[in-house]
C-alpha positions in Angstrom: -1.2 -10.7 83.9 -5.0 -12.7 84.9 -6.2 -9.2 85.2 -4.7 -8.0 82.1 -5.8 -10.9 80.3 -9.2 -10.8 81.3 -9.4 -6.5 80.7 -8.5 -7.6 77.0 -10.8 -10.5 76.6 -13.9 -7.9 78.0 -12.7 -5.4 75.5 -12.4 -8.1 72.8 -16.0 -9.1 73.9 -17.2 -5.2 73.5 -15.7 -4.7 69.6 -17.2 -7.8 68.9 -20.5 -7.2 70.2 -20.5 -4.0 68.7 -19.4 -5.0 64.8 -22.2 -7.4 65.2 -24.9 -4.6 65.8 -23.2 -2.9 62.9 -23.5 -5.5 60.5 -27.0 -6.1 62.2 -27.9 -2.1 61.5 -26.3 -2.4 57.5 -27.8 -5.3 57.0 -30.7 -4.1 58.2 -31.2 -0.2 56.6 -28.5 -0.9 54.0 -28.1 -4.2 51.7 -31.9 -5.7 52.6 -33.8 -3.0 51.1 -37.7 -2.5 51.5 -39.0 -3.4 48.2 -40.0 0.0 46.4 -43.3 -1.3 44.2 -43.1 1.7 42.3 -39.5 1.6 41.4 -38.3 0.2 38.1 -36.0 -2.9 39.8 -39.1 -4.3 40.9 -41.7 -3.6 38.0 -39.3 -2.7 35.1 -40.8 -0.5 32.3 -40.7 -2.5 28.8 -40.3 -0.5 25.8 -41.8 -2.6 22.4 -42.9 -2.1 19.0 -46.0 -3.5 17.7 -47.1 -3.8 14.0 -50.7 -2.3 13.7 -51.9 -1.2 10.3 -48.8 -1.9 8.6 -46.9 0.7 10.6 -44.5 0.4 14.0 -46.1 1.5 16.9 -44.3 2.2 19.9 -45.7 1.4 23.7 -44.8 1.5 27.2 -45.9 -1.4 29.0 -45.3 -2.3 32.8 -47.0 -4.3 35.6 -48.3 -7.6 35.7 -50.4 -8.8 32.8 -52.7 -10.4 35.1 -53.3 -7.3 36.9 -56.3 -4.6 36.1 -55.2 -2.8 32.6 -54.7 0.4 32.3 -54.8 2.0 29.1 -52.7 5.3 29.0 -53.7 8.1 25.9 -51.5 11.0 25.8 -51.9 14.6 24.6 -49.8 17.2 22.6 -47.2 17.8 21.5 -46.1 14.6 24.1 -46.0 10.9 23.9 -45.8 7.8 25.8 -43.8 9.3 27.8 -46.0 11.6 29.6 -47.3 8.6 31.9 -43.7 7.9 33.4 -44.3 9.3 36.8 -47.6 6.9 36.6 -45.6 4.2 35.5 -43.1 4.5 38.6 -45.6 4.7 40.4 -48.5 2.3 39.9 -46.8 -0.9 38.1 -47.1 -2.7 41.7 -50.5 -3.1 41.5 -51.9 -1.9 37.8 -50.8 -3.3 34.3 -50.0 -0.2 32.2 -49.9 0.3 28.5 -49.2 3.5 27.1 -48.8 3.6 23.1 -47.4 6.7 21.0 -49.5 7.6 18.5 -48.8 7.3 14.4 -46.9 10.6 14.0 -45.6 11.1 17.5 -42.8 9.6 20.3 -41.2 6.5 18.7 -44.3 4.8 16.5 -43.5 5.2 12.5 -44.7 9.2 11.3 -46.2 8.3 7.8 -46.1 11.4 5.1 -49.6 13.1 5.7 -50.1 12.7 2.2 -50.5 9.0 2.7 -51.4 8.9 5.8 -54.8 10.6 7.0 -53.7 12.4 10.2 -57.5 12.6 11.8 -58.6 11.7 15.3 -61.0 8.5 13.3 -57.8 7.2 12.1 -55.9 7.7 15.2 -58.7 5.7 17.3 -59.1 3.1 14.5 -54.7 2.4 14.9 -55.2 2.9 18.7 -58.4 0.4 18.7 -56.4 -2.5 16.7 -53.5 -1.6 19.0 -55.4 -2.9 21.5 -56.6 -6.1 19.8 -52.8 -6.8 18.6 -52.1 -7.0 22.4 -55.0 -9.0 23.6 -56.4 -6.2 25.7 -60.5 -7.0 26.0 -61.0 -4.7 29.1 -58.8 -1.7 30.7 -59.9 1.5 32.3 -59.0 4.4 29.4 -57.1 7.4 30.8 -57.3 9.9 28.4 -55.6 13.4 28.5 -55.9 16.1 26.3 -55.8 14.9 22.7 -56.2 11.2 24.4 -59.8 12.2 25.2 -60.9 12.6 21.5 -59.0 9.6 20.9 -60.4 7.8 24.0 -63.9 8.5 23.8 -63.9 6.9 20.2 -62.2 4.2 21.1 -64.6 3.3 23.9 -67.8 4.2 21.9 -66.3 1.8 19.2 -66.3 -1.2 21.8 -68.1 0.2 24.7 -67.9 -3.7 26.6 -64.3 -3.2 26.4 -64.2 0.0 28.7 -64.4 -1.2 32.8 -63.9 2.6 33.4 -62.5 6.2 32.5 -60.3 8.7 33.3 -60.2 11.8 32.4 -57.1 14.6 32.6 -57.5 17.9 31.0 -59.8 16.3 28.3 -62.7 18.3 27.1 -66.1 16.9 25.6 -68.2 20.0 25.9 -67.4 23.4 24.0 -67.7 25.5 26.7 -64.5 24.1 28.1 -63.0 25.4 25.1 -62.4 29.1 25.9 -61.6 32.8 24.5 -57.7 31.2 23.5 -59.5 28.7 20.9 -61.4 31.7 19.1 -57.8 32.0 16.5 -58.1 27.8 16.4 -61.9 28.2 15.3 -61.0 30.8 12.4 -58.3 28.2 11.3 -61.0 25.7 10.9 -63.4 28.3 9.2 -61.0 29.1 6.8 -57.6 27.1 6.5 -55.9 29.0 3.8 -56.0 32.0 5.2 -55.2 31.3 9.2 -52.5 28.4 8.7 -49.7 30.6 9.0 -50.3 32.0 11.7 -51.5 28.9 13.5 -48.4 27.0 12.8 -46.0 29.5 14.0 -48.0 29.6 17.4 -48.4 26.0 17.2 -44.5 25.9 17.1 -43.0 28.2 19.0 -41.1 27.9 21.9 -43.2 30.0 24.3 -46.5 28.4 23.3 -44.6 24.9 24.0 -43.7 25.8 27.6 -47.3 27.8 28.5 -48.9 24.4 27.5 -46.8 23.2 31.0 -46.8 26.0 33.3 -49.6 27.9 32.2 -50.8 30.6 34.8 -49.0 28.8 37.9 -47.6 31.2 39.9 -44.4 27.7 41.2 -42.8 27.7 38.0 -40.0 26.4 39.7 -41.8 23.1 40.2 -41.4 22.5 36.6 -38.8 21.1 35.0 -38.0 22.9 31.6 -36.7 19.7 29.9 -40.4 18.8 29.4 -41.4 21.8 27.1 -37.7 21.4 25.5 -38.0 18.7 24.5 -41.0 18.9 22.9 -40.2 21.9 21.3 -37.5 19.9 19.2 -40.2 17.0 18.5 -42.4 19.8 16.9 -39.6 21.0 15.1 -39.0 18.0 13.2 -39.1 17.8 9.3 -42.5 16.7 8.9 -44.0 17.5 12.1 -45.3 21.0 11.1 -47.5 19.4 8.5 -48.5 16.3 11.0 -50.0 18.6 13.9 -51.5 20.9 11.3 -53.6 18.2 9.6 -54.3 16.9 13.4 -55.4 20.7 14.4 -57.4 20.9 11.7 -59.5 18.3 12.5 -60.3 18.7 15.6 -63.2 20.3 14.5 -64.6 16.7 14.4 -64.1 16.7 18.0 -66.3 19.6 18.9 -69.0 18.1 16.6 -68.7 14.9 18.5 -69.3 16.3 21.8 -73.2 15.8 22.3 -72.7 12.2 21.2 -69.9 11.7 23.2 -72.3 13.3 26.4 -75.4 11.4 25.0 -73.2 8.1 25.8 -72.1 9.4 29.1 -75.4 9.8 30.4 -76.5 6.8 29.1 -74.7 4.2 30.5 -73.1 6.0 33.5 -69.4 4.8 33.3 -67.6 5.1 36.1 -66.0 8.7 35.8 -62.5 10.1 37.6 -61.9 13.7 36.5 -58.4 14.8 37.2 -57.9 18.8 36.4 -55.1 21.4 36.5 -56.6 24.6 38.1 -53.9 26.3 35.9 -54.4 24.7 32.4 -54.2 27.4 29.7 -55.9 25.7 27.0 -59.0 24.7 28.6 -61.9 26.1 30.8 -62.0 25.4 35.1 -65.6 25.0 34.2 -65.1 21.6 32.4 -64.8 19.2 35.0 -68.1 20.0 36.4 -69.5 19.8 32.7 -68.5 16.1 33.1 -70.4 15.7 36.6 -73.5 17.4 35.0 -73.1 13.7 32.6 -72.4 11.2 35.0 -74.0 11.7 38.3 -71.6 9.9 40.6 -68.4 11.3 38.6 -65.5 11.7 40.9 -64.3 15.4 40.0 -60.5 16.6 41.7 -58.9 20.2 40.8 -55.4 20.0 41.4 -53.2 22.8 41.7 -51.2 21.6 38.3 -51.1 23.1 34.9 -52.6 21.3 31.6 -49.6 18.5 31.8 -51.0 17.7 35.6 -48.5 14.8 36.4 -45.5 17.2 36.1 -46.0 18.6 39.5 -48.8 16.1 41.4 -48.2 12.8 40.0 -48.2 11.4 43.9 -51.6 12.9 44.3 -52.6 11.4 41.1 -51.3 8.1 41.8 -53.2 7.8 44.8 -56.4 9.1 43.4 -56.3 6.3 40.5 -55.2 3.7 43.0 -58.6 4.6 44.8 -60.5 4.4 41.8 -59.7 1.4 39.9 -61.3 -1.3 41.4 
């Protein structure tokens, strides 16, 4: 019976060792996760409205306040939304503000007829966006329309701007190649090209070569992104929105030599992030920016003209190296 006794109080000894190291191990890989700083638990994403200009603008905000700001301009057709990969992954160490645009995402879309859908007016909402929040310096990110929008937004209040970054932005004509030939006959002659602009402008297939563009992985995109946006275009009201905004973009191309007058005048610190597959502008481009700022920090990604769809870890780590 003694040795019995003691054969069950060593086996008794074992299990209980043993449940302890596997509480030890749950507790341990389990229930005490590492902190993720890029996951939403940690930095949650806030989504608010602001009133600028008598209209609702909608914003994406994360990270602390008292953190460097970065200040997050989208393209078309997209929004706000865009910058979520950037979002989950930078609100650790970043404070990130990302507004829609009047006429895009979730901000108010006034009827063109009262509302003057032109890249001044856009910068001038985006400008007093900035004010309404308190934001007196940030590093602009700017992609694709967010560069015309960006650049006058910075040359408006150049003490605000600590630095810039640029994604599949153009500020010189010869990034805009042999596909913007049909866009420069629209705005040569509206009447007559409109049509045909707005039915490429809104098609499906146009919507989804914006993403992929001449990527060979087209299985690293997800299709939601060009579905989606496809709807948004397809709104009542949108077709007159982004023809007004196309239109004018002719400004844009006009404003180029000032916008490169300013570069090489004061130097800004410069990150240039570009899709080696983007459709709608020229591989040449990027190195159009260097040729401005000497010490400009140039990266060609393999990514299309939406980069963060399939390298937002590369980008993430190329902005954390660059914002100071």
């Amino acid at each position: 019976m003694t040795t019995g006794r003691h054969v069950v109080t060593r086996i008794s000894a074992t299990i209980a060792i043993a449940f302890v190291a596997f509480v030890a191990f749950l507790t341990t890989n389990v229930f005490a996760t590492t902190p993720n700083k890029g996951s939403p638990v940690t930095n949650p994403v806030f989504y608010r409205t602001v009133k600028v200009d008598g209209f609702s603008i909608f914003y994406r905000e994360a990270g602390p306040k008292t953190a460097p700001t970065i200040l997050l301009l989208h393209g078309l057709p997209s929004s706000s939304r865009m910058f979520e990969p950037l979002f989950a992954r930078l609100a650790d160490r970043f404070h990130l503000v990302a507004p829609d645009y009047p006429g895009f995402g979730h901000s108010d879309w006034p009827d063109p007829k009262t509302f003057a859908y032109t890249f001044d007016h856009l910068a001038s909402v985006t400008t007093h966006f900035t004010e309404a929040l308190g934001l007196s310096k940030y590093t602009l990110y700017m992609q694709d329309y967010g560069g015309p929008v960006g650049f006058r937004v910075a040359l408006a209040h150049p003490d605000r701007v600590q630095a810039l970054i640029v994604q599949d932005a153009v500020a010189h004509n010869e990034g805009l190649g042999a596909i913007w030939k049909t866009r420069r006959a629209f705005w040569a002659d509206r009447a007559a090209n409109e049509a045909a602009l707005r039915t490429n402008l809104l098609s499906l297939a146009t919507t989804r070569t914006r993403h992929v563009g001449s990527d060979p992985n087209v299985e690293r995109y997800d299709p939601d992104a060009w579905t989606d946006e496809f709807r948004f275009l397809n709104q009542p009201g949108q077709a007159d929105i982004q023809s007004d905004l196309f239109f004018d973009y002719r400004t844009n191309v006009e404003s180029y030599p000032k916008w490169q007058a300013w570069m090489r005048r004061t130097q800004p610190r410069l990150l240039v992030l570009w899709g080696r597959y983007d459709p709608s502008f020229e591989l040449s481009e990027p190195e159009a920016f260097r040729r401005d700022v000497k010490n400009a920090e140039v990266h060609v990604l393999d990514a299309g003209h939406f980069a963060l769809d399939t390298a937002a870890d590369e980008i993430a780590e190329l902005v954390r190296a660059f914002v100071k």
